[in-house]
C-alpha positions in Angstrom: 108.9 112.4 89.1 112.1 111.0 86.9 110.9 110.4 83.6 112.1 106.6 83.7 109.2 106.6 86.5 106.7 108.2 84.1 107.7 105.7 81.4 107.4 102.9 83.6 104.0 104.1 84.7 102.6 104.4 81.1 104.1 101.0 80.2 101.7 99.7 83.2 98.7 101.6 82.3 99.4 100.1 78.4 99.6 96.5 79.7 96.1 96.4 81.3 94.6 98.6 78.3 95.7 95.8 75.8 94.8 93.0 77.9 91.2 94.8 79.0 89.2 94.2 76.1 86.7 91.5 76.3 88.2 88.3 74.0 89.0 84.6 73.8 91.5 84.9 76.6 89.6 86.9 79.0 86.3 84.7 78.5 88.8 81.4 79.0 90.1 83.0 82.3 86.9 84.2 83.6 86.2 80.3 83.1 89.0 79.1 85.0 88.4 81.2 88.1 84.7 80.1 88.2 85.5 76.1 87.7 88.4 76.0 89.0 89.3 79.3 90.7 91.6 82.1 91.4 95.1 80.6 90.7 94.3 78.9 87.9 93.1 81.9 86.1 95.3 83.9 87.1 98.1 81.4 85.3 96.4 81.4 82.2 96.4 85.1 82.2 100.0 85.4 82.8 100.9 83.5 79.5 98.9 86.5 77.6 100.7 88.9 79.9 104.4 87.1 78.6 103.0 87.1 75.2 102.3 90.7 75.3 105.8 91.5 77.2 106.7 89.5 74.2 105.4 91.6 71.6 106.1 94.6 73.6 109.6 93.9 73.6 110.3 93.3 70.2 108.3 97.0 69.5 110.2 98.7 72.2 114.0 97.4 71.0 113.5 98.1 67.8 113.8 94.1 66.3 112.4 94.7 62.8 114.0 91.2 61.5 111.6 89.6 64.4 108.6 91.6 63.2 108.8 91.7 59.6 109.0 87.8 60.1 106.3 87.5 62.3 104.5 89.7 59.9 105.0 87.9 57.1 103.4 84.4 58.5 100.9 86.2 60.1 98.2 84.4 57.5 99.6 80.7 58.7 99.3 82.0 62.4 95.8 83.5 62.0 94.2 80.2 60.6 96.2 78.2 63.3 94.6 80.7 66.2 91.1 80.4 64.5 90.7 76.5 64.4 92.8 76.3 68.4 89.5 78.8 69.1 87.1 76.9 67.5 88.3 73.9 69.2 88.4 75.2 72.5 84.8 76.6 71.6 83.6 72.9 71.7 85.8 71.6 74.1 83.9 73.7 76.8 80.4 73.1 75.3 81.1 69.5 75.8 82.1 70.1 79.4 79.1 72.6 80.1 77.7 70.3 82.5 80.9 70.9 84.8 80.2 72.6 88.0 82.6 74.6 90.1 85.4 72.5 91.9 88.0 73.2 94.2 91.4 75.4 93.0 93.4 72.4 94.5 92.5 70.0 92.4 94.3 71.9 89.6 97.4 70.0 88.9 100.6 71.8 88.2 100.8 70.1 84.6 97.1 71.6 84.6 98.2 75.1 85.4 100.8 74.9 83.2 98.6 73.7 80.5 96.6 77.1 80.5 99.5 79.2 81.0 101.0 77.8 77.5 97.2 78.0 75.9 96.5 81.5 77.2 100.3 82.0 75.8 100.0 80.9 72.3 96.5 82.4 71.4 98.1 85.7 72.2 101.1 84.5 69.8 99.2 83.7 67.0 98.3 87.6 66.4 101.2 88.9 65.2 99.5 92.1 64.4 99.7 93.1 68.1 103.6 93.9 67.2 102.1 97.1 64.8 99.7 98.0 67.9 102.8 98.0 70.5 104.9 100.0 67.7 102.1 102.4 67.0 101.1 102.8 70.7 104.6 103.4 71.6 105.2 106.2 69.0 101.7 108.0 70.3 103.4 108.5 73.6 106.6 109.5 72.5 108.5 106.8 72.8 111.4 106.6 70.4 113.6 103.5 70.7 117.4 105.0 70.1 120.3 102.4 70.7 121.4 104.5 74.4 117.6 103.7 75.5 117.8 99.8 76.2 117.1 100.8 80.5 113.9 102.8 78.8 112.5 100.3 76.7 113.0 97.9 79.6 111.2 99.6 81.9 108.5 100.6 79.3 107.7 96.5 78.8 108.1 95.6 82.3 105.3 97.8 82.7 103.4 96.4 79.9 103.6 92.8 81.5 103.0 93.9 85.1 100.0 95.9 84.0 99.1 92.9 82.0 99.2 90.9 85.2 97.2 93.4 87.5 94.7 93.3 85.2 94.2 89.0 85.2 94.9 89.2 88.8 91.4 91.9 89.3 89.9 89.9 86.5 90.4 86.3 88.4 89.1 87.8 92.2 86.2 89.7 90.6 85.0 86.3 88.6 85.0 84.4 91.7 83.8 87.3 93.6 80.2 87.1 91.3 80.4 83.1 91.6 80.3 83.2 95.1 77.9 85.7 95.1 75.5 84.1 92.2 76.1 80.6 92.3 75.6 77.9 89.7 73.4 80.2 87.1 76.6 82.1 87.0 78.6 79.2 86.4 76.1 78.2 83.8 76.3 81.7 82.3 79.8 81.8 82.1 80.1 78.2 80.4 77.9 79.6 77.6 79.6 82.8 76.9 82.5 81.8 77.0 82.0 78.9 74.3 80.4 81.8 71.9 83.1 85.0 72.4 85.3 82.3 72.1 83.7 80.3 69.0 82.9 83.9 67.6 86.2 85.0 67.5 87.8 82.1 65.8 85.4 82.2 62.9 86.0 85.7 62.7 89.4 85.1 62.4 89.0 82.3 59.6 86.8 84.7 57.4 89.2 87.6 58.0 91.3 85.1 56.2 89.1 84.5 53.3 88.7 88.4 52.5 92.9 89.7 52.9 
């Protein structure tokens, strides 16, 4: 197996182990694939899956101009993220009463709405770059100014993986909807509005103590 191969199979098994962890994103598109279903979730999750790529990118070519700026309005970003949570927290406590609907009523504008939300909620942690750059040195991966086909291949993994992972997440939501019906739908209505409201006031008080 070439080592390009190996590196692109790491960069894969790195996209789905950042985007894994339970938070505000994966809440909102476990959401969208119980109201509104597979496609629509599956959108939303591919504007974290960009964002990482993103994030990834700027790690794996070495861009420490983009970082350190980044970096250095990461305070601004954070209490931006934190209030968008928190209002996205009530937003779905207000519509708790929905029920699930059809995928095709999603609109395109729709869809593209929760691709840019999903998309700038993984933007507005600009501490994810220091996560890609220390991941990236724990599997021996040096960016050198020849490697630009490596560090590619490394982040199309990371966004591909990224994607796989929204793609199970999206089928295995409506998989349990079907299966459980509306006390799911309730259940996932309610959780969502807390990891979600949860995380943004963490994020404001993380503010208050740095």
């Amino acid at each position: 197996m070439s080592e390009l191969l190996i590196l692109f199979i790491k960069g894969l098994g790195l996209g789905a182990a950042v985007a894994a962890p339970v938070g505000p994103v994966g809440a909102l598109c476990i959401r969208r694939a119980v109201i509104l279903g597979r496609i629509p979730a599956i959108t939303s999750g591919i504007g974290a899956a960009v964002a990482d790529a993103f994030y990834g990118s700027v790690a794996a070519f070495g861009l420490t101009a983009v970082s350190a700026f980044m970096i250095q309005y990461q305070d601004p970003a954070a209490l931006i993220g934190g209030l968008f949570l928190l209002w996205l927290s009530f937003r779905i406590v207000r519509s708790s009463g929905e029920t699930a609907v059809p995928a095709k009523t999603e609109t395109s504008k729709s869809k593209l709405k929760g691709f840019v939300t999903t998309f700038l909620l993984t933007m507005t942690n600009p501490v994810t770059i220091l996560s890609f750059i220390a991941i990236f040195a724990g599997i021996g991966f040096i960016n050198t100014a020849s490697g630009g086909k490596s560090a590619s291949l490394l982040v199309l993994g990371v966004f591909l993986g990224s994607t796989l992972w929204w793609v199970f997440l999206a089928f295995f939501a409506t998989f349990l909807q079907k299966r459980l019906g509306n006390h799911f739908t309730s259940f996932v209505n309610i959780g969502s509005a807390v990891i979600i409201g949860l995380f943004g006031l963490f994020t404001l008080a993380s503010l208050l103590v740095s």
